[in-house]
C-alpha positions in Angstrom: 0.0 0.0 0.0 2.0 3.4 -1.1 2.8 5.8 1.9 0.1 8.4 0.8 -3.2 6.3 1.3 -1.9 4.8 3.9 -1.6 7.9 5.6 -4.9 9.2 4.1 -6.5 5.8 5.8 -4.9 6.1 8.8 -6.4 10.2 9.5 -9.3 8.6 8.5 -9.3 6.3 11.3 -8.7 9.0 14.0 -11.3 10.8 12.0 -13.7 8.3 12.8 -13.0 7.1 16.8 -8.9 6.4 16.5 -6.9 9.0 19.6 -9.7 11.4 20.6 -11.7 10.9 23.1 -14.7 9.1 23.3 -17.1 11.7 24.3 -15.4 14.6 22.9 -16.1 12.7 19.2 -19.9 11.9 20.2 -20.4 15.8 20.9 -18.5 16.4 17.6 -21.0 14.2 15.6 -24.1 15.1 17.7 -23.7 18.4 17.0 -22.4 18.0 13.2 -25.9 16.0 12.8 -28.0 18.9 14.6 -26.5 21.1 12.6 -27.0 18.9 9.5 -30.5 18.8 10.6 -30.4 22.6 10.3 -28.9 22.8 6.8 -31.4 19.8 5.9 -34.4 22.2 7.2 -32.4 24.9 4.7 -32.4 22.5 1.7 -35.6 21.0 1.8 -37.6 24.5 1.8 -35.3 26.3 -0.5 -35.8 23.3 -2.8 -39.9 22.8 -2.1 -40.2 26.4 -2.9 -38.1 26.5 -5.9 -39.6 23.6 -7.6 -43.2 24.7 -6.9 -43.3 28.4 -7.3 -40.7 28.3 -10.4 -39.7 26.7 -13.6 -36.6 25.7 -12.1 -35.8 21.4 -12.8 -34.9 19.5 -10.4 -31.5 19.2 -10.5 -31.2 23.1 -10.5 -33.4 23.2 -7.3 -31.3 21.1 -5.8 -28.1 22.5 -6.6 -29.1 26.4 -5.4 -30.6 24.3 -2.3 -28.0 22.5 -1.1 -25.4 25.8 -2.1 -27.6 27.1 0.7 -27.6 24.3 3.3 -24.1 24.4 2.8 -23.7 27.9 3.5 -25.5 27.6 6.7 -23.3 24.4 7.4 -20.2 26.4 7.2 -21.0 29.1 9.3 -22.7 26.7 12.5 -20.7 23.6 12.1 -16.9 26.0 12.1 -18.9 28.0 15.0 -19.9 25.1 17.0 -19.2 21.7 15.8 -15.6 22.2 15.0 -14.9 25.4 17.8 -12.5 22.8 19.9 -10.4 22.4 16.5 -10.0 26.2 16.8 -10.4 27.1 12.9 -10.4 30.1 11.2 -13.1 30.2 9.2 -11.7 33.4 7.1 -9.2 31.2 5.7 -9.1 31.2 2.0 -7.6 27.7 2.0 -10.1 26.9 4.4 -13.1 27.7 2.4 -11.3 26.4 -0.5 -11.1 23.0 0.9 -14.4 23.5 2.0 -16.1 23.9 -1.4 -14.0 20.7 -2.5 -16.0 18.8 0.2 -19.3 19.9 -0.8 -18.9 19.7 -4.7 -18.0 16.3 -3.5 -21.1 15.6 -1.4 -23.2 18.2 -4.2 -22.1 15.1 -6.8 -23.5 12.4 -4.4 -26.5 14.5 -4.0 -27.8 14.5 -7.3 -26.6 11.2 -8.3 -28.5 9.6 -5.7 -31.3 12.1 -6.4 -31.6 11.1 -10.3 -31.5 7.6 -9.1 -34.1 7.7 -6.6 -36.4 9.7 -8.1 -36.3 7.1 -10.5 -38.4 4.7 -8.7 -39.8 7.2 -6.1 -41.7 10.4 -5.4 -39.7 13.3 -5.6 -39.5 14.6 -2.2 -38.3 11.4 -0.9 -36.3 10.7 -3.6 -34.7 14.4 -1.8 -34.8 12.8 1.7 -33.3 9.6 0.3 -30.1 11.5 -0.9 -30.1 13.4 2.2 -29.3 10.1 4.0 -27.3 9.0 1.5 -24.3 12.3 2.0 -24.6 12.7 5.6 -22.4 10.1 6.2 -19.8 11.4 3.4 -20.3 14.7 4.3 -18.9 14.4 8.2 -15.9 12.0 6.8 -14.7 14.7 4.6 -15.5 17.8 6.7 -14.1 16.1 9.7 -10.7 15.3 7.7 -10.2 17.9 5.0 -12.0 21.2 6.3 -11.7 21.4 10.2 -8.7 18.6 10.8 -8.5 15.0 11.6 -9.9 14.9 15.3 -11.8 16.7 18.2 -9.6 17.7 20.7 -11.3 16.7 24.3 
């Protein structure tokens, strides 16, 4: 295995429960899903009111939808979730890394949108690929935007 993804895995691993603390990475992902709750609240109404009050398809919608949720992810999840990690969230190679992340995510969102709404109504189709990012979503934000663990 080359030296590069093994490192890669290996942040991963403290990403996901490796050196921090126990508790200190349960309040990190508690509060990355409340906040993800937030930005899903964000999503879902930007997108319901974009596909019924204009012509806007639905991959549009969702794409000026979840720009939004993102936004609002950003902002809460530097100022709360990640606040141990003491980021700074005016850092241009921060919000660069950050947009990586969620063109990312963006990509998993529509392609498990078109695929869902293949075989189901719409708006669950939308909560299906809500479900389906989260997941990714925390991965990458954990490792690539806000650094590899919470500090406890």
């Amino acid at each position: 295995m080359p030296a590069r993804l093994r490192s890669t895995l290996s942040a991963g691993a403290v990403a996901l429960g490796g050196t921090a603390p126990r508790a200190a990475r349960l309040r990190e992902m508690l509060l990355f899903a409340s906040v993800g709750v937030l930005n899903t609240a964000v999503d879902l109404v930007a997108f319901t009111l974009l596909v019924t009050f204009t012509p806007a398809p639905p991959l549009a919608a969702n794409t000026a939808s979840y720009a939004l949720g993102a936004l609002n992810s950003y902002l809460l999840n530097g100022k709360f979730t990640f606040r141990s990690r003491q980021v700074r969230l005016a850092s241009l190679r921060r919000v660069l890394r950050f947009a990586a992340v969620n063109l990312a995510c963006l990509l998993v969102s529509l392609v498990s949108l078109a695929v869902l709404s293949g075989f189901m109504p719409l708006l669950a189709a939308k909560l299906g690929s809500v479900v389906v990012t989260f997941a990714f979503s925390y991965v990458l934000n954990s490792l690539v935007v806000y650094g590899s663990q919470p500090e406890g």
